[in-house]
C-alpha positions as CSV (number, residue, x, y, z in Angstrom):
1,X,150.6,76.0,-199.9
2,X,149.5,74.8,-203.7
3,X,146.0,73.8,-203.8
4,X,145.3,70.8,-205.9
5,X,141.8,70.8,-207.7
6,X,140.8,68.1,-209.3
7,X,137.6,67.2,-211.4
8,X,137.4,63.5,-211.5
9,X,135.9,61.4,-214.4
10,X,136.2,57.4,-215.3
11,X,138.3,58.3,-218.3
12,X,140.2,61.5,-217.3
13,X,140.9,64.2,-214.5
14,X,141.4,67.9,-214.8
15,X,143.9,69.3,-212.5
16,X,144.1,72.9,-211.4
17,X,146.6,74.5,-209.3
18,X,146.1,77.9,-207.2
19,X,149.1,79.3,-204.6
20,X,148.9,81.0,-201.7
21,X,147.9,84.4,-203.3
22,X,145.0,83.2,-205.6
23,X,146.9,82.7,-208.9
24,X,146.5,79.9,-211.0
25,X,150.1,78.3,-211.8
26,X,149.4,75.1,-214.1
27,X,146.5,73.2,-215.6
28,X,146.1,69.7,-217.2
29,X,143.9,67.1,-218.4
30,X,145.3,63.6,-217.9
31,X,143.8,60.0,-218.4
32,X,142.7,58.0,-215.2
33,X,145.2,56.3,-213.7
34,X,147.8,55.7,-210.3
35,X,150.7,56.8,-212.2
36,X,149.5,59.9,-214.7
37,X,147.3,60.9,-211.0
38,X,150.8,60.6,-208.8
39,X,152.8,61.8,-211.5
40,X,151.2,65.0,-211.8
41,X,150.8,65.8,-208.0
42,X,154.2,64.9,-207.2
43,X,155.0,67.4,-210.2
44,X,153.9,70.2,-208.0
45,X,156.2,71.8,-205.2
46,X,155.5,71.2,-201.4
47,X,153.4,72.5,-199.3
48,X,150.3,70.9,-201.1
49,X,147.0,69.4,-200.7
50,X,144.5,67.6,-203.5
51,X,141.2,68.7,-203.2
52,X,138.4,66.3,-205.2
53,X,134.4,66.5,-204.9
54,X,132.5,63.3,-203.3
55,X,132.0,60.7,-206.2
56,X,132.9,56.8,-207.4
57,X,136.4,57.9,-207.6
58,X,136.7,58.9,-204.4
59,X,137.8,56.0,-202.5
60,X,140.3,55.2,-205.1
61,X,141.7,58.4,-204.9
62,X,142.3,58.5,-201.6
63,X,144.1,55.1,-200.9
64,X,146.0,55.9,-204.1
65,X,146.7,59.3,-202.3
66,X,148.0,57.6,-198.6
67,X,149.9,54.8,-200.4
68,X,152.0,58.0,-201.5
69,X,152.0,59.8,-198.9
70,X,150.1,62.2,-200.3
71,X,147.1,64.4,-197.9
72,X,143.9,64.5,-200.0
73,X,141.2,66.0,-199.1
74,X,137.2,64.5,-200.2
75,X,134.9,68.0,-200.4
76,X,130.8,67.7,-200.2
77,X,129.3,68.8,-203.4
78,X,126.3,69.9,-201.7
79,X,128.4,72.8,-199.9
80,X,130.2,74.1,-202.9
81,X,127.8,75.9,-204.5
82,X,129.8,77.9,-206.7
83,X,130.7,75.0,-209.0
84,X,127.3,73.4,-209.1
85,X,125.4,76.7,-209.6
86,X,128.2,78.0,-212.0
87,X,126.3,79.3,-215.5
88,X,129.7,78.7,-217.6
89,X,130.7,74.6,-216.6
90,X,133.9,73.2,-217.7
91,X,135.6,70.5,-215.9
92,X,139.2,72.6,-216.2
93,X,136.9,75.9,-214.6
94,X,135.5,73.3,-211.8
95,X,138.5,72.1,-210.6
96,X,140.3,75.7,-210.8
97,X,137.4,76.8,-208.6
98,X,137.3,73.8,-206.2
99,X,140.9,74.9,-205.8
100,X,139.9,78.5,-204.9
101,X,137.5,77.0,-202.6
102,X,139.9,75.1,-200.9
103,X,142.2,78.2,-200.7
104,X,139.4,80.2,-198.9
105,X,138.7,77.5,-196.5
106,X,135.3,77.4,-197.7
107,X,135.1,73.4,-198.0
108,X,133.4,71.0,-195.5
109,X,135.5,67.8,-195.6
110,X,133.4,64.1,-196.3
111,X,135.4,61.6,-193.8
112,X,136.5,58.0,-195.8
113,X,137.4,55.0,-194.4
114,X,140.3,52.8,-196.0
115,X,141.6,49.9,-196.4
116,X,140.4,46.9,-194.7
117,X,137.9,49.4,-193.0
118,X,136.7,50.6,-196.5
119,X,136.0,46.6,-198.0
120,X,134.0,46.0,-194.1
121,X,132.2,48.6,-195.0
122,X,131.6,47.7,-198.8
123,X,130.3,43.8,-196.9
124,X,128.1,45.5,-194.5
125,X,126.6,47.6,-197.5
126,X,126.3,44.9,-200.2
127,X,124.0,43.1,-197.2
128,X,122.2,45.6,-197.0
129,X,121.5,46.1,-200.7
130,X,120.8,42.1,-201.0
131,X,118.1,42.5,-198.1
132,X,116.4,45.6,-200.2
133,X,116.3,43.6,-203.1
134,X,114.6,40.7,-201.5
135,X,112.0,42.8,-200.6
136,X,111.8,44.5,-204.1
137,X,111.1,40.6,-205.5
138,X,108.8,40.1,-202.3
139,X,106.4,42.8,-203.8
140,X,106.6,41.4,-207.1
141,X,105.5,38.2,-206.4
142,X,102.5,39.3,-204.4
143,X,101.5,41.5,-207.1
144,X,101.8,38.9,-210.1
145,X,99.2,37.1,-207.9
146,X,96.9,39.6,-206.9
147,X,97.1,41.6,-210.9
148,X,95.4,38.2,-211.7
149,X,92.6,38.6,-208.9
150,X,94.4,36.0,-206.7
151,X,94.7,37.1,-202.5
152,X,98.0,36.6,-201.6
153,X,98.4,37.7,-198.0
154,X,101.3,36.2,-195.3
155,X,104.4,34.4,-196.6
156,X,103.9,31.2,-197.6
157,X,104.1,32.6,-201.1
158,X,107.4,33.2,-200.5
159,X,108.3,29.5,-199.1
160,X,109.6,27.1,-201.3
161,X,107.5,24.6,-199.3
162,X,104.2,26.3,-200.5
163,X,105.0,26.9,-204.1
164,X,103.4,23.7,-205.7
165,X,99.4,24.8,-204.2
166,X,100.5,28.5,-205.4
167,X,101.5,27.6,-208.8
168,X,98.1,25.8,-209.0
169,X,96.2,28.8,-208.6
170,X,98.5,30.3,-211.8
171,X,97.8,27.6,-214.5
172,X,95.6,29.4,-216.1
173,X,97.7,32.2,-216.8
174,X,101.1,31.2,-218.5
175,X,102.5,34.2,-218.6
176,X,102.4,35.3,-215.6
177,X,103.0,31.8,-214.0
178,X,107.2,32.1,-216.0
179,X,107.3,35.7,-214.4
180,X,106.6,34.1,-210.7
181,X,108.7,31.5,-211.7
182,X,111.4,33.6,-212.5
183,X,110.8,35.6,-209.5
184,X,111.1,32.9,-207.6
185,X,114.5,31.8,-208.4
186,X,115.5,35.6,-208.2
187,X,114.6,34.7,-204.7
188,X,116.3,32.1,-203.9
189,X,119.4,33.2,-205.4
190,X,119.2,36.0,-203.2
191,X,118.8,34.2,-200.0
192,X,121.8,32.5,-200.8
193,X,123.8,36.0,-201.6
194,X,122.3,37.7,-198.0
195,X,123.7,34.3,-196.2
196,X,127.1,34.6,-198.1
197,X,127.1,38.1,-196.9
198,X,126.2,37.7,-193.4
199,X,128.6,34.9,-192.7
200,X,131.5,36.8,-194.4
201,X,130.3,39.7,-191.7
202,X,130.5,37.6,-188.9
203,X,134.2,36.5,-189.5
204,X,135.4,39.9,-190.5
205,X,133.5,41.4,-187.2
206,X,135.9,39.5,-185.5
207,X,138.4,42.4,-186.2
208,X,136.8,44.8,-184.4
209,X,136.7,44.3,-181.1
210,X,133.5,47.1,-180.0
211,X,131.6,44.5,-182.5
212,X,131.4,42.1,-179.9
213,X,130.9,44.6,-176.9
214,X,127.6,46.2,-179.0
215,X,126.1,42.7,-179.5
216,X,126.0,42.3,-175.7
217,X,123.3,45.2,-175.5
218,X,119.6,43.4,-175.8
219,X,118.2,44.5,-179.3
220,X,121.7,44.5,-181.1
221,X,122.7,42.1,-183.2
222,X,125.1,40.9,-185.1
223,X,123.8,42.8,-188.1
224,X,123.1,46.1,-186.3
225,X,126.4,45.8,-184.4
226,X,128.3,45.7,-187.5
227,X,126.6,48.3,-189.8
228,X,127.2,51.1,-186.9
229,X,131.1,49.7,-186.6
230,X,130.9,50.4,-190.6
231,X,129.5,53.7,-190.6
232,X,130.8,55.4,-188.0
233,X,134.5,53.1,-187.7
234,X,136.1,55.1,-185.1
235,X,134.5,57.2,-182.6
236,X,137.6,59.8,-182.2
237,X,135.8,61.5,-185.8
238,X,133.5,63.1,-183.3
239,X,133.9,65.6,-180.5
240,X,131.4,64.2,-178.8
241,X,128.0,62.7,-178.2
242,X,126.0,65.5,-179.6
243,X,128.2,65.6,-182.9
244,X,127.4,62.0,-183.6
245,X,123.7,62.5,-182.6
246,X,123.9,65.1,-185.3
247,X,125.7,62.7,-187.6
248,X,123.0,60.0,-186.6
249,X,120.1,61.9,-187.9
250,X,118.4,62.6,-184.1
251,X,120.7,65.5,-182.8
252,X,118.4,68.6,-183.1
253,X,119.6,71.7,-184.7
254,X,118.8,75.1,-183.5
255,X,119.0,78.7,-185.9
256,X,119.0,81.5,-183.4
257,X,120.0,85.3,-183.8
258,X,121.4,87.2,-181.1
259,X,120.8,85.4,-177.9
260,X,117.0,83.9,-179.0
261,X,116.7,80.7,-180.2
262,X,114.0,80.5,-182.9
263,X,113.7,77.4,-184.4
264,X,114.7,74.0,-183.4
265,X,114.0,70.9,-184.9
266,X,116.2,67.4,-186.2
267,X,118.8,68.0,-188.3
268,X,117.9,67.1,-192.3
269,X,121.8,66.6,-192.8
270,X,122.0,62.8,-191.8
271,X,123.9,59.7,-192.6
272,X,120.4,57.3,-193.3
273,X,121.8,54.0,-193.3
274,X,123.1,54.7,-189.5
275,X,119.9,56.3,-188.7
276,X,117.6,53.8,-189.8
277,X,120.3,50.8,-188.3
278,X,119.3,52.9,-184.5
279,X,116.2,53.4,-185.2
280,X,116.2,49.5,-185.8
281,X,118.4,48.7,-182.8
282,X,115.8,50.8,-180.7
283,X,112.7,49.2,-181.4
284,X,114.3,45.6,-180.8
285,X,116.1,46.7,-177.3
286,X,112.2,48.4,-176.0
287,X,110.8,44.9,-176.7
288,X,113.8,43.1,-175.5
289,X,113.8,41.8,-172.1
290,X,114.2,43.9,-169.3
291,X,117.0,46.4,-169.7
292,X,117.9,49.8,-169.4
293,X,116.3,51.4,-172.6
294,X,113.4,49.1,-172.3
295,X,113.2,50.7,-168.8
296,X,113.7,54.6,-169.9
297,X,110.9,54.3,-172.7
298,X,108.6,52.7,-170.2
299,X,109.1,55.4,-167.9
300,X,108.8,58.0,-170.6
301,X,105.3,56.5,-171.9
302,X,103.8,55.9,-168.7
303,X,105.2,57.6,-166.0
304,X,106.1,60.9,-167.5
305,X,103.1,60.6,-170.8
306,X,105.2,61.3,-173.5
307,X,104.5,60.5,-176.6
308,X,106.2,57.2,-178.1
309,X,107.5,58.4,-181.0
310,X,109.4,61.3,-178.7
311,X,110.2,58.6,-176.4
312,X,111.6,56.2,-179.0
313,X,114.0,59.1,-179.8
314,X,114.9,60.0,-176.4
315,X,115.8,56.3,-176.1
316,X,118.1,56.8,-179.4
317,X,120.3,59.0,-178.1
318,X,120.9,57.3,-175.0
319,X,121.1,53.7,-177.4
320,X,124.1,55.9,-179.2
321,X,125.4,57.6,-176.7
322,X,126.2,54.3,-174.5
323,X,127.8,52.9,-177.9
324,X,129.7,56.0,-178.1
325,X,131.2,56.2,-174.9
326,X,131.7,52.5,-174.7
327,X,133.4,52.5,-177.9
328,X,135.6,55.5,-176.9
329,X,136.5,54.1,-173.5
330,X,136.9,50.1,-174.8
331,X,134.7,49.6,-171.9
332,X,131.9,46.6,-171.6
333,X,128.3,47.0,-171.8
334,X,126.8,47.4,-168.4
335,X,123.0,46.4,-167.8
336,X,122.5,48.2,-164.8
337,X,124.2,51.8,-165.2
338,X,120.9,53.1,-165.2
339,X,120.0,51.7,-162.1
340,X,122.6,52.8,-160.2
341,X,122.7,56.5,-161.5
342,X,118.8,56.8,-160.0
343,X,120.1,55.7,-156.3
344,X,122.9,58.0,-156.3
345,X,120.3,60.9,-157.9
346,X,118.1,59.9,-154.6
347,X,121.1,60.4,-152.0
């Protein structure tokens, strides 16, 4: 096997190639591109494998890398310590030693989707980033008003409706009055972006058939629905339940020695975007209408007095773990699963 490392920049990447016994056979430095990237690979003798950090590129890479039948693998900077802790860097040295790593099996692989999964994803993301933004202007406007002494509480400021008796309260200040202004159409042109986005999601959704099943469970929308499909794309990356749990950001994780466990807590190694999108999904299904998770937290508040916030994560992993195996199974949603597992815990 030849181990392909390769430091990836905008302008160039630096190849390194280490065999089977450790020894570094060639080197280069070529510009960013398809061909002077395939050119260079294909240069090298089979067995091989390409071997690239987590960055911009990366994507890129790696559809460039299947179109030609090439297997490339994405590495987590985090894990290889060697070349981010190294005191001599050079971009030659770092992808010589992310070869080595690779070599040693000493790697953890970052999953990628691609193709039309990849630009889902992107649409699902850039409505996400639209939404933050709108809240970034949000604050901005409040705090043009209040700097100036003005209350500014609910969000009517926001409205286009209630502008003219807010502008009134600004004429003395004409500065400050072309910032809201401005901040105002920021706004606007914003809430036509996050619509754009949201009705592009809803006809791409229509792709992916566990969409449509997730939307059926009380608290998930169309939204939530599709930023899990996004993140997570297939269930088959994980073993099962517990490994997405972990994934998910509410798996715990436990450091023992021997046979004693001592220490368990949630895992700090998370994907956030799919965390906070359950941790969404949760809250709306509790204060949905009656259903089964709005039925477990109840009965973990009140009946069995555990705190909410414990509940509310309790609730999680079931939330996930029905999406999981419905997902996994192509099966539909069913309201009353919990139900019927109580009757036949009573027989």
């Amino acid at each position: 096997m030849n181990y392909i490392g390769v430091d990836c920049h905008i302008s160039s990447l630096d190849f390194a190639v280490v065999n089977e016994r450790g020894i570094t056979t060639k080197r280069a430095k070529v510009n960013t591109g398809v061909k002077e990237f395939i050119d260079f690979v294909k240069a090298v003798p089979k067995p091989r494998k390409i071997f690239i950090e987590e960055g911009e590129l990366a994507d890129w890479l790696l559809e460039t890398s299947l179109k030609h039948q090439e297997r490339l693998i994405i590495t987590d900077p985090k894990i290889n310590k060697w070349i981010g802790k190294a005191g001599q860097k050079d971009d030659t040295i770092d992808a010589e030693k992310l070869a080595q790593l690779a070599r040693g099996k000493y790697i953890k692989e970052i999953y990628h989707p691609v193709n039309h999964r990849r630009r889902f994803k992107e649409l699902v993301f850039a409505y996400h980033d639209t939404v933050k933004s709108q809240a970034r202007i949000k604050n901005k406007i409040k705090a043009g008003f209040r700097k100036n002494g003005i209350k500014c509480s609910g969000t009517t400021v926001y409205s286009a409706n209630h502008r003219g008796q807010w502008r009134k309260k600004l004429t003395i200040n004409k500065v400050t009055q072309l910032v809201v202004e401005e901040l105002w159409a920021q706004l606007d042109q914003l809430g036509v972006s996050k619509e754009k986005f949201k009705s592009n999601i809803r006809i791409q959704s229509k792709q992916y058939p566990e969409i449509k099943r997730f939307m059926k469970i009380p608290g998930i929308g169309l939204i939530h629905a599709a930023t899990i499909s996004a993140i997570i794309e297939t269930p088959h990356r994980f073993a099962n339940k517990k490994k997405l749990w972990m994934y998910a950001g509410i798996g715990l994780m436990e450091r023992s020695s021997g046979e004693k466990v001592y220490s368990r807590e949630l895992t700090k190694e998370y994907n956030r975007p799919l965390k906070n999108a359950i941790k969404q999904a949760v809250e709306s299904s509790i204060f949905a209408n009656d259903n089964q998770f709005r039925r477990q937290y109840l009965r973990l508040t009140l009946e069995d007095r555990i705190a909410s916030h414990k509940a509310k994560l309790t609730v999680a992993r079931s939330l996930l773990a029905a999406l999981y195996g419905m997902w996994k199974k192509g099966e539909e949603y069913d309201p009353d699963i919990d139900v019927r597992r109580r009757e036949k815990e009573k027989i």
